[in-house]
C-alpha positions as protocol buffer text, in pm:
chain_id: "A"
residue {
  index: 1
  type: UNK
  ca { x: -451 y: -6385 z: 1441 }
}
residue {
  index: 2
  type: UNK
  ca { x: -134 y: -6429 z: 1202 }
}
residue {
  index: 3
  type: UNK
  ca { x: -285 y: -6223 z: 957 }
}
residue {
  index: 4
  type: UNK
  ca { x: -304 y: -5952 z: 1214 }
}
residue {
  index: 5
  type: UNK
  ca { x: 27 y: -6023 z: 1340 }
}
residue {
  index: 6
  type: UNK
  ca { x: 180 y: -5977 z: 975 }
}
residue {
  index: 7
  type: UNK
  ca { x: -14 y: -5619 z: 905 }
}
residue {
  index: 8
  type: UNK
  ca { x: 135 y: -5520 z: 1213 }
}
residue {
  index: 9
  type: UNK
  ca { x: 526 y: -5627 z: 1168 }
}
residue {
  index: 10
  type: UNK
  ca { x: 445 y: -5511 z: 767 }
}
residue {
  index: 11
  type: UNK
  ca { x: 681 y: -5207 z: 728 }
}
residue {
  index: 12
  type: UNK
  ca { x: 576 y: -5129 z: 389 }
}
residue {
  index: 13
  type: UNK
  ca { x: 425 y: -4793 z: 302 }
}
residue {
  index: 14
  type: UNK
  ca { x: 545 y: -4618 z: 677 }
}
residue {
  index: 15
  type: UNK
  ca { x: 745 y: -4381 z: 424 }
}
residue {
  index: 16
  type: UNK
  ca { x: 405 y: -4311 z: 286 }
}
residue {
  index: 17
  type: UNK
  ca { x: 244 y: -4230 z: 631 }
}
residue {
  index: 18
  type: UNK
  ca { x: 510 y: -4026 z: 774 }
}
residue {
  index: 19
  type: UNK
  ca { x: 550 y: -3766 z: 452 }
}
residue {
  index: 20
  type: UNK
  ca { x: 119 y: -3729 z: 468 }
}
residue {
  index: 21
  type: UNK
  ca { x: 149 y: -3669 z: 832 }
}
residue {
  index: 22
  type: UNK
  ca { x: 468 y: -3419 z: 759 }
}
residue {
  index: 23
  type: UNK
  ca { x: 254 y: -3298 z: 468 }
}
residue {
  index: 24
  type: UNK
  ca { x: 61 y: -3015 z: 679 }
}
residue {
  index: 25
  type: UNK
  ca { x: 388 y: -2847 z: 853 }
}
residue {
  index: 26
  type: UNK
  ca { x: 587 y: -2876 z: 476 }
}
residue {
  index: 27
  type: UNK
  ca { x: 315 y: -2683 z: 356 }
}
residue {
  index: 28
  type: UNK
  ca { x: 338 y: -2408 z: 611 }
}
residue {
  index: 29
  type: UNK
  ca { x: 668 y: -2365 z: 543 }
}
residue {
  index: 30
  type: UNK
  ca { x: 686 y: -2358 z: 173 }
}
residue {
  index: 31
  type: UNK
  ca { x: 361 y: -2152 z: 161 }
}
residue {
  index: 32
  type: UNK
  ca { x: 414 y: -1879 z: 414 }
}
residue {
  index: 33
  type: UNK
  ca { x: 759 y: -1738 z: 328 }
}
residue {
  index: 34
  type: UNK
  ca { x: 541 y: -1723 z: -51 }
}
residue {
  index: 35
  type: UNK
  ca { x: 273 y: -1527 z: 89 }
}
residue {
  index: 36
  type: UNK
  ca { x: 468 y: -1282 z: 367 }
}
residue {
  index: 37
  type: UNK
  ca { x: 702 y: -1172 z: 45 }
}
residue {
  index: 38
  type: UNK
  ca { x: 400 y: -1089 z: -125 }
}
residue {
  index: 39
  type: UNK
  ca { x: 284 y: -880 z: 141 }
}
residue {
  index: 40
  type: UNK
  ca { x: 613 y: -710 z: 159 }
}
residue {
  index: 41
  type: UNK
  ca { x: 650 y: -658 z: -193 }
}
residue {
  index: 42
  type: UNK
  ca { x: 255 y: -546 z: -234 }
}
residue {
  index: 43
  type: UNK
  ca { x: 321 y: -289 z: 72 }
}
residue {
  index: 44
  type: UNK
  ca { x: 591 y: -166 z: -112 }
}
residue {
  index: 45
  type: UNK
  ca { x: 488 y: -96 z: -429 }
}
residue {
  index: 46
  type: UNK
  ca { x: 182 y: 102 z: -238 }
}
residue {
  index: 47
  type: UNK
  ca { x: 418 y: 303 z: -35 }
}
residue {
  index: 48
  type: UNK
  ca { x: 599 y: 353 z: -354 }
}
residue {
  index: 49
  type: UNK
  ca { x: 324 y: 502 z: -518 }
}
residue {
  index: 50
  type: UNK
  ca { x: 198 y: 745 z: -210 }
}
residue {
  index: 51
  type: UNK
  ca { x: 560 y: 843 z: -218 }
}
residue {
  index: 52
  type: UNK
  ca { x: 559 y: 957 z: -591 }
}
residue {
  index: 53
  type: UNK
  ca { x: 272 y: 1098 z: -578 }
}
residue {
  index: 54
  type: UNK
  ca { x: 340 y: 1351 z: -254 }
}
residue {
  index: 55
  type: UNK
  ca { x: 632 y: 1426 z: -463 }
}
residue {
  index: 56
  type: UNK
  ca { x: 449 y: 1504 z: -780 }
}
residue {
  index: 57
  type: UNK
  ca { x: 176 y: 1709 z: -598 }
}
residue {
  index: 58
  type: UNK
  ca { x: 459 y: 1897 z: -361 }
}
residue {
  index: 59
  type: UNK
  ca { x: 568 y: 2031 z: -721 }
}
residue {
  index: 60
  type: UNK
  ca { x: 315 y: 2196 z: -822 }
}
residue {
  index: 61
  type: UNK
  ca { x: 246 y: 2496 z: -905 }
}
residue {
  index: 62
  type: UNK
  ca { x: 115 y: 2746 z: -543 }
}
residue {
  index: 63
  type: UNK
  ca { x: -135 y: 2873 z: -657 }
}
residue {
  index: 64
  type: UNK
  ca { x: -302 y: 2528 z: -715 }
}
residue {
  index: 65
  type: UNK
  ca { x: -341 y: 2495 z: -362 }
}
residue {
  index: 66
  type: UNK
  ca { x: -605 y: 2744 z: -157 }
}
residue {
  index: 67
  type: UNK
  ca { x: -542 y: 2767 z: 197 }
}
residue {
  index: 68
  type: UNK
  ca { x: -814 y: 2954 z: 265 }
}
residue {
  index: 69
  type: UNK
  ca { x: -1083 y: 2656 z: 203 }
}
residue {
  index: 70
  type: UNK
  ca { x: -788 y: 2367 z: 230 }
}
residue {
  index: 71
  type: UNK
  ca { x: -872 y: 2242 z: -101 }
}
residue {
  index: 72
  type: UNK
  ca { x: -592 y: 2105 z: -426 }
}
residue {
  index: 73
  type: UNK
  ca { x: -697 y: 2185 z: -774 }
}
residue {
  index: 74
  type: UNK
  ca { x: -893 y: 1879 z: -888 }
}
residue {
  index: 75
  type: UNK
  ca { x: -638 y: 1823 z: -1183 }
}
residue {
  index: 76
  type: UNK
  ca { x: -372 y: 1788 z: -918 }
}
residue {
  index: 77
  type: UNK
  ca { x: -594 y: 1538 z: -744 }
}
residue {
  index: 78
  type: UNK
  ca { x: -659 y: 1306 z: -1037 }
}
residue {
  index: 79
  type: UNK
  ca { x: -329 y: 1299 z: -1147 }
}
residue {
  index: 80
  type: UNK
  ca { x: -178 y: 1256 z: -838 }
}
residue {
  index: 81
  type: UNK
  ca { x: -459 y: 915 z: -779 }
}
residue {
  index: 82
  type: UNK
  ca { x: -331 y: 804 z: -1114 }
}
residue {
  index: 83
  type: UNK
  ca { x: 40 y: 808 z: -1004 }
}
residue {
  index: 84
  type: UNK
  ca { x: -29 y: 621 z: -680 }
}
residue {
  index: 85
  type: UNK
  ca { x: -273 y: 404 z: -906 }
}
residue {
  index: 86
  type: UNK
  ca { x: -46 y: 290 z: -1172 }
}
residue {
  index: 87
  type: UNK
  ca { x: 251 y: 471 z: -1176 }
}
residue {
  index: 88
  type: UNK
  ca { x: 180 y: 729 z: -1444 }
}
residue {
  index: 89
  type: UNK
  ca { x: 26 y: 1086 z: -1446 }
}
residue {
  index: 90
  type: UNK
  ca { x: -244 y: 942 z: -1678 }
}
residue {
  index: 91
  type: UNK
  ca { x: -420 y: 597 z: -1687 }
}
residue {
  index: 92
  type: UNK
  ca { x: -227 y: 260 z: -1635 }
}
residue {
  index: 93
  type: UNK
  ca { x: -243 y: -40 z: -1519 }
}
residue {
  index: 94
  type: UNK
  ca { x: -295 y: -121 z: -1178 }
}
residue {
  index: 95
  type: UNK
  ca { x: -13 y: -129 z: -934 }
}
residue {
  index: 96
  type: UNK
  ca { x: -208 y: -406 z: -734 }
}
residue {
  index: 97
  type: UNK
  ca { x: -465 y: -626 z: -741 }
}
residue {
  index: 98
  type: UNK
  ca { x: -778 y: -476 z: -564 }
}
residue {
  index: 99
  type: UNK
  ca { x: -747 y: -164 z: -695 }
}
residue {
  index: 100
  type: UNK
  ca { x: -1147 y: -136 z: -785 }
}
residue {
  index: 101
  type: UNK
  ca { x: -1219 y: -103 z: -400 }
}
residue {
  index: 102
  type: UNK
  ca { x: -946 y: 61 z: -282 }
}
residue {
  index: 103
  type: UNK
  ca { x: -913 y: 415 z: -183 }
}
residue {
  index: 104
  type: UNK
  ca { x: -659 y: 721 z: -223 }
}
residue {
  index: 105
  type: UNK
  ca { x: -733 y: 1082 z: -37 }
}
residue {
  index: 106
  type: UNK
  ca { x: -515 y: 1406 z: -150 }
}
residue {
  index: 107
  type: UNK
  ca { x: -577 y: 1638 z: 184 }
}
residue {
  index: 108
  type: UNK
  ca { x: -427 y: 1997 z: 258 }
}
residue {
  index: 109
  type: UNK
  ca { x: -320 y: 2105 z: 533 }
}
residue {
  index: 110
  type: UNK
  ca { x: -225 y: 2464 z: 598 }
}
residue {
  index: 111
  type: UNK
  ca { x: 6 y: 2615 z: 886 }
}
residue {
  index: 112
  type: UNK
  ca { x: 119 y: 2971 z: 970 }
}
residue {
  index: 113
  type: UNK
  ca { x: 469 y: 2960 z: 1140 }
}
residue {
  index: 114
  type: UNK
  ca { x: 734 y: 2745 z: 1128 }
}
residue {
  index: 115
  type: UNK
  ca { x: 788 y: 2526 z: 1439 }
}
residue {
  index: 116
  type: UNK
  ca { x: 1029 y: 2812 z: 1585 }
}
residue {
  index: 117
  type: UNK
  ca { x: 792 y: 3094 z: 1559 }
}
residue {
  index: 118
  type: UNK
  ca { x: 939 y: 3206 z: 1287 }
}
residue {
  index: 119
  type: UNK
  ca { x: 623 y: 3400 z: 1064 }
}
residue {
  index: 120
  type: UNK
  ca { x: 670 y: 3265 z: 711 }
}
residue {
  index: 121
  type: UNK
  ca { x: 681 y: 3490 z: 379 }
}
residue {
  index: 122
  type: UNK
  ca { x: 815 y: 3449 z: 43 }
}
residue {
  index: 123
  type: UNK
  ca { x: 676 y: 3250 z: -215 }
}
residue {
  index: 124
  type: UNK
  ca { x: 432 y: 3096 z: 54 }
}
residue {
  index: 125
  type: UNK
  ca { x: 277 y: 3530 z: 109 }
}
residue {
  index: 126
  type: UNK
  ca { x: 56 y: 3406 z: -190 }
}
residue {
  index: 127
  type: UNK
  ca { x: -166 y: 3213 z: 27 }
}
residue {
  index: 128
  type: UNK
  ca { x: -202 y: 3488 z: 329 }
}
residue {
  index: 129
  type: UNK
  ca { x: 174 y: 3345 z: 504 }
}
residue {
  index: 130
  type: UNK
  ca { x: 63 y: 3024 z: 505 }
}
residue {
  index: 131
  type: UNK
  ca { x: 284 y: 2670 z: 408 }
}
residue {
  index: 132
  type: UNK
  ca { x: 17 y: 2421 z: 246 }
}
residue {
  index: 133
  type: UNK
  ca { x: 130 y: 2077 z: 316 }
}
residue {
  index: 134
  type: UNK
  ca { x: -13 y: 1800 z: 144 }
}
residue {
  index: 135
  type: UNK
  ca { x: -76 y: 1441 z: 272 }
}
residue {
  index: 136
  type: UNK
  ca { x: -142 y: 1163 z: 41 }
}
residue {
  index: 137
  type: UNK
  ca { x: -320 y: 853 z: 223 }
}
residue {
  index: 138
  type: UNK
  ca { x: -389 y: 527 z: 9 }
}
residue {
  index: 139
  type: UNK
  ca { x: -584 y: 198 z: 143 }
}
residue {
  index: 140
  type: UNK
  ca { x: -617 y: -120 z: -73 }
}
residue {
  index: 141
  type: UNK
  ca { x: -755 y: -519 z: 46 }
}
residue {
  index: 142
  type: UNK
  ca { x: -437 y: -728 z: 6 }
}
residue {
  index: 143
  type: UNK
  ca { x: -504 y: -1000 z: -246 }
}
residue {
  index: 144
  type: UNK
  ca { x: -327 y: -1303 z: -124 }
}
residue {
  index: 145
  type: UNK
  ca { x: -117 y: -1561 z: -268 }
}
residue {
  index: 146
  type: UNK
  ca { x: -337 y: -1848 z: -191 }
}
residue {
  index: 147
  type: UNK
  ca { x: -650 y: -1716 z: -292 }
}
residue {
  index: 148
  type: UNK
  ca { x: -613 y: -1903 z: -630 }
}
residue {
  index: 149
  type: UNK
  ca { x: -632 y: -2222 z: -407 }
}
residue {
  index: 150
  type: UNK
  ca { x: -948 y: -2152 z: -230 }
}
residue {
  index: 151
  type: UNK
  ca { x: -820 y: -1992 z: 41 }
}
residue {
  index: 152
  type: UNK
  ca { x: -974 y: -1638 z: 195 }
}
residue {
  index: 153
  type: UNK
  ca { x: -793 y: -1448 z: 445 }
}
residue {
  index: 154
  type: UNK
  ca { x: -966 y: -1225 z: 680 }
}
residue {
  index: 155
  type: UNK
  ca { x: -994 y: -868 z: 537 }
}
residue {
  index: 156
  type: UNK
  ca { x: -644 y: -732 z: 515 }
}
residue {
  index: 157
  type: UNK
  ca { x: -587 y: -430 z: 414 }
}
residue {
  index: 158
  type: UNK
  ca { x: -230 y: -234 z: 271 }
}
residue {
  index: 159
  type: UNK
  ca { x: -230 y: 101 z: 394 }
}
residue {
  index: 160
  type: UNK
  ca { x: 39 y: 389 z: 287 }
}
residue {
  index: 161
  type: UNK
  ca { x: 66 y: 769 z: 395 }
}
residue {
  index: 162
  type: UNK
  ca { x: 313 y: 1056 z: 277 }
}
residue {
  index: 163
  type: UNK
  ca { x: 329 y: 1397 z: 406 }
}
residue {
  index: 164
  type: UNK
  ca { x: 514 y: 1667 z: 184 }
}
residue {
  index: 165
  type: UNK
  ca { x: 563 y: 2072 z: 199 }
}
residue {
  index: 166
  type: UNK
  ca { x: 438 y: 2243 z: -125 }
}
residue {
  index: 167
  type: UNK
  ca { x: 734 y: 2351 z: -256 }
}
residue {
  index: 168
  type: UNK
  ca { x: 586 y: 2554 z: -576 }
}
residue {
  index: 169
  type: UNK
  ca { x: 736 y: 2629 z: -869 }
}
């Protein structure tokens, strides 16, 4: 019964208890403000590229774009996928991890009057009075932080979409 009695009054080693019990929660909070700025800055850089890239593809040339069957030249395309990609109009390195399954769409759109009526002509007459605009949509699975630790995270995906007039050259 002493022995018992001593273990119990024993406050050796409580330090050692409370910090493993605190353990859990101190991890939370050192580990998710890690993993949300990743997300942030990964979401970024992906809405960085789409950006770019409706840019580059709003330059082109009009006569790349064909209203008539709401297709981009396929040059125009690639490049613009490389831009989003890595950056550059020709091959790079990868913006983001996950790259391999991840997905970018160039899509045209074509309308015939502006939003007050007004019939549209100019440079825009070469493809029968109609604007192309161009939308640039990009999907990628977020890689997180802790994965190196064993951890998996339900599929999350980053997801990024630009609209931009075709301005022409």
């Amino acid at each position: 019964m002493a022995l018992v009695d001593n273990l119990l009054k024993d406050k050796r080693g409580s330090a050692s208890v409370e910090l493993m019990l605190a353990m859990p929660l101190l991890l939370v909070l050192i580990v998710a403000p890690l993993e949300m700025g990743n997300y942030a800055m990964d979401e970024h850089a992906l809405v960085k590229g789409v950006r770019d890239a409706s840019l580059y593809v709003a330059h082109q040339d009009i006569s790349k774009f064909n209203c008539a069957t709401n297709t981009v030249d396929a040059t125009v395309v690639a490049t613009a996928k490389n831009i989003v990609r890595g950056g550059q109009t020709g091959t790079g390195n990868d913006r983001l991890n996950g790259w391999s399954s991840g997905t970018t769409t160039v899509t045209l759109n074509c309308v015939t009057q502006a939003t007050d009526g007004t019939t549209l002509s100019g440079i825009y007459a070469l493809n029968g009075g109609k604007v192309p605009i161009v939308e640039v949509t990009a999907t990628v699975p977020y890689t997180a932080v802790l994965v190196n630790l064993g951890f998996r995270p339900s599929s999350i995906t980053l997801s990024a979409s630009q609209q931009a007039t075709v301005q022409g050259i």
